[in-house]
Structures are given as C-alpha cells and as structure tokens.
C-alpha positions in Angstrom: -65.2 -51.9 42.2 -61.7 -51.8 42.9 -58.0 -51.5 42.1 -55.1 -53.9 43.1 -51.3 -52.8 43.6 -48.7 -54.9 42.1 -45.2 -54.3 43.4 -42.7 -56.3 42.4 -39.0 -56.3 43.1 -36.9 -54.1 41.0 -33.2 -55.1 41.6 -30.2 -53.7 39.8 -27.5 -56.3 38.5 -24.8 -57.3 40.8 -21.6 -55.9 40.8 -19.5 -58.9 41.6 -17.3 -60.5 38.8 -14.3 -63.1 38.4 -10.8 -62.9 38.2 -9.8 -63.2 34.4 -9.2 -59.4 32.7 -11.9 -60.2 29.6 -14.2 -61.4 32.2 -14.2 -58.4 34.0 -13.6 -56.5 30.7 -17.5 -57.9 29.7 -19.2 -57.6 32.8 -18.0 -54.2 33.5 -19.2 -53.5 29.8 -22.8 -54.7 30.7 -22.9 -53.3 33.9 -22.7 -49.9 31.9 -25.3 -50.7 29.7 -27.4 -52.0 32.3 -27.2 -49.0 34.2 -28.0 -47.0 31.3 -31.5 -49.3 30.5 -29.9 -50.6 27.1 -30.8 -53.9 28.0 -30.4 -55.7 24.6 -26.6 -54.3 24.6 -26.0 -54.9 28.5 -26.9 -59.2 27.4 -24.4 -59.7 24.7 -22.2 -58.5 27.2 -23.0 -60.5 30.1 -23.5 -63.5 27.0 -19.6 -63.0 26.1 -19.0 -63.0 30.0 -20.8 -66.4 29.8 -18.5 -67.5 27.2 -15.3 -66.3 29.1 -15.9 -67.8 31.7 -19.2 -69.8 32.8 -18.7 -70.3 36.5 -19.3 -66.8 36.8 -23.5 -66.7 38.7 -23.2 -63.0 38.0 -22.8 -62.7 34.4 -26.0 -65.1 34.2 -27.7 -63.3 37.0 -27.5 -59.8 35.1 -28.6 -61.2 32.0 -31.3 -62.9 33.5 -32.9 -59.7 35.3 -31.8 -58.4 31.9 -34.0 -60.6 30.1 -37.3 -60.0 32.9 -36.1 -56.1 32.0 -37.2 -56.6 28.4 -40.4 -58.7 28.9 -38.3 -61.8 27.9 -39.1 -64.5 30.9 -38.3 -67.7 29.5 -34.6 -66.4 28.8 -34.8 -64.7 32.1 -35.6 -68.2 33.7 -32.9 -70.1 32.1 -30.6 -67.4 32.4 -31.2 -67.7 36.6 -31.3 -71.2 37.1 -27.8 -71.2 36.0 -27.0 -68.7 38.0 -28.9 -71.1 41.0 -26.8 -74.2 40.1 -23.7 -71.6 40.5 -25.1 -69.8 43.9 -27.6 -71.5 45.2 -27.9 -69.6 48.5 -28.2 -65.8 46.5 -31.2 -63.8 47.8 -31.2 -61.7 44.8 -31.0 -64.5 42.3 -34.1 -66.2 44.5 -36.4 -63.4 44.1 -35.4 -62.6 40.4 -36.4 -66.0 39.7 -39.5 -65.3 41.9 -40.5 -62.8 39.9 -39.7 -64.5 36.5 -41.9 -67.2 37.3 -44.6 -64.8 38.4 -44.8 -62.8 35.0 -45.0 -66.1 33.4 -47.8 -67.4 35.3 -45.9 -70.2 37.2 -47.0 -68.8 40.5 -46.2 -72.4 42.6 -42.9 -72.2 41.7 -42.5 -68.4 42.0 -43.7 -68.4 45.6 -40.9 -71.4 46.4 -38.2 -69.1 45.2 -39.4 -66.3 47.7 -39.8 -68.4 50.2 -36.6 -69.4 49.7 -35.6 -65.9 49.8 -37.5 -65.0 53.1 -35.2 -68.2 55.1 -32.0 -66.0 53.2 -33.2 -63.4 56.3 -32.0 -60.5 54.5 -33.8 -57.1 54.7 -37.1 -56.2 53.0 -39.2 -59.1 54.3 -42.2 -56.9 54.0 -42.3 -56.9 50.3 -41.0 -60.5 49.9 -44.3 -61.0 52.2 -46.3 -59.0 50.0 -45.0 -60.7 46.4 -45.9 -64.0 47.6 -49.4 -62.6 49.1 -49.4 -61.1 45.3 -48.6 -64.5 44.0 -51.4 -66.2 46.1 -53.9 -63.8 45.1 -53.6 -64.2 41.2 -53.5 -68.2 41.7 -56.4 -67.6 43.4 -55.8 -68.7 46.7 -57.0 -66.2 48.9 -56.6 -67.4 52.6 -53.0 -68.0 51.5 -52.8 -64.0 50.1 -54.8 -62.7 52.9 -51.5 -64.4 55.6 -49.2 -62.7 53.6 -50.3 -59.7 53.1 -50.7 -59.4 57.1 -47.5 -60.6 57.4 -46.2 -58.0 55.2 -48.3 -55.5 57.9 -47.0 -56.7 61.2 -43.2 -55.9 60.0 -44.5 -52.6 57.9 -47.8 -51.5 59.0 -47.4 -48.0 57.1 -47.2 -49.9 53.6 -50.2 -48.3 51.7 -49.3 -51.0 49.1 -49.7 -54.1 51.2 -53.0 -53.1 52.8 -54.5 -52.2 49.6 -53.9 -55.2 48.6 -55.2 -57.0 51.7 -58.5 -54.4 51.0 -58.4 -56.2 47.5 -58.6 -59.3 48.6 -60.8 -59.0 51.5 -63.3 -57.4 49.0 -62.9 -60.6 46.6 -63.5 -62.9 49.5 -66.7 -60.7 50.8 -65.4 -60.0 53.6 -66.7 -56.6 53.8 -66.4 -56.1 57.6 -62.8 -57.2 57.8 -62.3 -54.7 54.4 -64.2 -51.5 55.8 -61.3 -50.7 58.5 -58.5 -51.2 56.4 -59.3 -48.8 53.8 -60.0 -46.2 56.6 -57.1 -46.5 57.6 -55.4 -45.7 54.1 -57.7 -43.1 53.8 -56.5 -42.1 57.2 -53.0 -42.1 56.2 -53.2 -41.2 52.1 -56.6 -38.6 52.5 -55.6 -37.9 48.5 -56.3 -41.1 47.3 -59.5 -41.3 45.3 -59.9 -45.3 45.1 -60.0 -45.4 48.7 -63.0 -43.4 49.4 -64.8 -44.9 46.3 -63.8 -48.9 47.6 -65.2 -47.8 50.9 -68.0 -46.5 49.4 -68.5 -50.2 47.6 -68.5 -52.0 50.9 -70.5 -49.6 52.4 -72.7 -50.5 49.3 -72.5 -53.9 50.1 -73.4 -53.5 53.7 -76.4 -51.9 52.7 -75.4 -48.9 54.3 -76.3 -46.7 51.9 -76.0 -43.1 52.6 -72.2 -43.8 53.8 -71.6 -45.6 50.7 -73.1 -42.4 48.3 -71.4 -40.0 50.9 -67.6 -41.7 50.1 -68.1 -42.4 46.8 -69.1 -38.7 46.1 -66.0 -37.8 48.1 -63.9 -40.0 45.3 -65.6 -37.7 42.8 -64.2 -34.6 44.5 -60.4 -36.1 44.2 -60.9 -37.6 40.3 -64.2 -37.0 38.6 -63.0 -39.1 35.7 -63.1 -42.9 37.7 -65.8 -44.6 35.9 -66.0 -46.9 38.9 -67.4 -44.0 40.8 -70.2 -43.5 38.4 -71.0 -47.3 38.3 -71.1 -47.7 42.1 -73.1 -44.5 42.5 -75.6 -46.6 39.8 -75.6 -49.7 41.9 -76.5 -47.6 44.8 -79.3 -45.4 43.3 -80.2 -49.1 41.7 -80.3 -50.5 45.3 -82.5 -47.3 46.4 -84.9 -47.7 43.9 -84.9 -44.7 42.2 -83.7 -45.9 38.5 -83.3 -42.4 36.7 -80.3 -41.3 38.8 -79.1 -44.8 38.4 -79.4 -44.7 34.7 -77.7 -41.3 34.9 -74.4 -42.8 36.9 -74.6 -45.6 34.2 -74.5 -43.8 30.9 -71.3 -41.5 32.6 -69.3 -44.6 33.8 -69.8 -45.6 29.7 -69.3 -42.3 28.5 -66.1 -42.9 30.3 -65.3 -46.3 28.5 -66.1 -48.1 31.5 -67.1 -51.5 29.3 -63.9 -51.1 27.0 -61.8 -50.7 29.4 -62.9 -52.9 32.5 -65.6 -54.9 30.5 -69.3 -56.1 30.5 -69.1 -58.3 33.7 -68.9 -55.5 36.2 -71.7 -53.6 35.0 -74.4 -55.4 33.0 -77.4 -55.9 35.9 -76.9 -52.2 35.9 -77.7 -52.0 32.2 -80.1 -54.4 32.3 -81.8 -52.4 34.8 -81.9 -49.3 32.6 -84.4 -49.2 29.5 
C-alpha cells in the first residue's frame, strides 16, 4: 500500500567544554573520535570527561548522542538526563532525548522532550513538528499525527518528507479524499518518485475509481518495475474489476518479488484467496 518516511534528528556533539586542561584534554579527544564515527572510542572519552569533572552537560550530552549513534538507548537515556539535571533549558539535549525515547518505544515521553524543544524557539520547527507527528503516528494516535504533520507544512510546505507522511497517515485513517491531493502534489513537485504514483493509484483504488487507479499505478511501474506493491495493487484492482486471470497474474509477480517475506501475509491474502 504504502511507505512512511522517518526522519529523525541527526545532531553532531557539542563543542562546548569546561575550564580544567584534562577536561578539555578528554572532550577534545572524543570530539575527534566522534567526528570520525568511532563512537565506542569517542565515549570513553567523554566517560573520563565525566570522571574529571561531572558538572560538565556536554561531556554527558556527547556520549549520550554517542550511545543513540551505536543503537545503545538506555545508556543514551541516562547519559542525557544528566546532562538535563545539568542544562535543563538545552534544545539539543531536549530533542536527543526525544529521539532516545522514540527508538525505545517510550513515545509519551519522547513527544514531552520535543515539545519542550519547540517552546526553546530555536530554528527547524518544521522537523521538530514532524518528529512529534512521527511519534503520534507510531503510538497510534492519528488526529494527534495528522496536526503535526500540518504544522510541520504551514512553516515548510515544500517538505516532501512531512507530506508523505501526512499521505501515510491520511491513508491509515481512510481518509482517501483528504490523501488524493497531497500525493499530487509530491508528485507534482518529486515527478521521479515511484511510490507516489503507485499510493495514488491505491486511493484511487479505494475510491473506486478504477481506471485512474490502474493508469498511476502503471505509471509507478515505468519509474521501478521491481515494487511488489505495484503488482499487488494492480491485483486488487483487476480483483475489484472482476476479471481474476490478470489479477492472479499481478499476484504471483508481487510474490515472485517476495512481497509476503518481506511485507507479510496481511496485505495480500484476500488476493490469494481469490486466486485458485
């Protein structure tokens, strides 16, 4: 059916450090390694930092984007809320914890620390407004996702990301009237995107408009004749029109393609049902 976007923030460490000569001496020596994506090396570093001299919300703030850097959230988390107690009022330690607490699933909490974040009034409130919509959406609250997301619009309207995400969710909520002009608009502005003239060819589907919805699904084909979606949704469609041998033939492609291994049973078993 479709494909989501997940941006999230990718900040480099901070460069700010305290007075004594080994704290800068350990910072500096992470900040190095850091730089150079060796995480593992760059937090000793920022740990001895720690060690020197634990008021310091930087040492803990590198390690802890450190940490998120090497799939490690938990340390990551603990790592940042010291850094918090330290700084309290740091946008980039808010939305590193943001999007610690996202990987880990703890989305309430993750959309506080963005939040938090957004009343900071720094720069790049668009994507601050599209992590949180991101956040909504996996907890499942999609009104909440949908706000965002146009919130993330109004300030950047040209973001491809955000309104494929809004698409996304639109689609989830079957909202297929409110979906249909978003996603021709991104194919308006990104015509060499293939998953935008196949989704539109999905709510077209679902609209029952079905000539549109075999016209842009084809027109995905054209772009990347490899998307298994494609071939499902030109199933459904042939499925829909009755005429079950083309729809059989769209179905064994998409699982030529390892459509069930990859994306699973769910999205296409009434299609296999419907073929003998």
């Amino acid at each position: 059916m479709y494909r989501i976007l997940i941006l999230l923030f990718t900040l480099g460490v901070s460069t700010g450090y305290g007075q004594s000569k080994k704290t800068v001496k350990h910072f500096d020596k992470g900040l190095t390694f850091s730089e150079n994506k060796e995480y593992k090396k760059a937090i000793s570093a920022y740990l001895d930092c720690i060690e020197e001299d634990p008021t310091q919300s930087s040492c803990y703030l590198n390690a802890g984007i450190d940490y998120s850097s090497i799939g490690e959230y938990e340390r990551s988390i603990e790592m940042l809320e010291k850094a918090m107690n330290i700084d309290p009022a740091s946008y980039k330690i808010c939305t590193s914890l943001g999007n610690s607490f996202s990987h880990v699933g703890a989305y309430k909490k993750a959309i506080y620390y963005l939040g938090q974040a957004i009343d900071l009034k720094e720069d790049g409130l668009d994507t601050l407004y599209f992590n949180i919509g991101n956040n909504y959406m996996r907890w499942g609250k999609l009104d909440s996702a949908v706000w965002y997301y146009e919130k993330g619009l109004d300030l950047n309207p040209e973001s491809g990301v955000i309104r494929t995400n809004l698409a996304y969710v639109l689609i989830l909520q079957e909202d297929y009237l409110a979906a249909k002009p978003e996603l021709k608009i991104l194919i308006k502005d990104f015509p060499k995107v293939a998953n935008n003239y196949n989704n539109l060819g999905y709510v077209f589907y679902q609209l029952n408009e079905l000539k549109s919805a075999e016209y842009y699904v084809n027109k995905s084909l054209e772009i990347d004749d490899e998307n298994s979606w494609c071939y499902r949704n030109l199933g459904l469609i042939y499925k829909k029109k009755g005429e079950q041998k083309k729809a059989c033939k769209y179905l064994n492609r998409a699982l030529d393609l390892d459509f069930v291994k990859i994306w699973g049973e769910d999205e296409i078993k009434d299609l296999i049902k419907y073929c003998p």
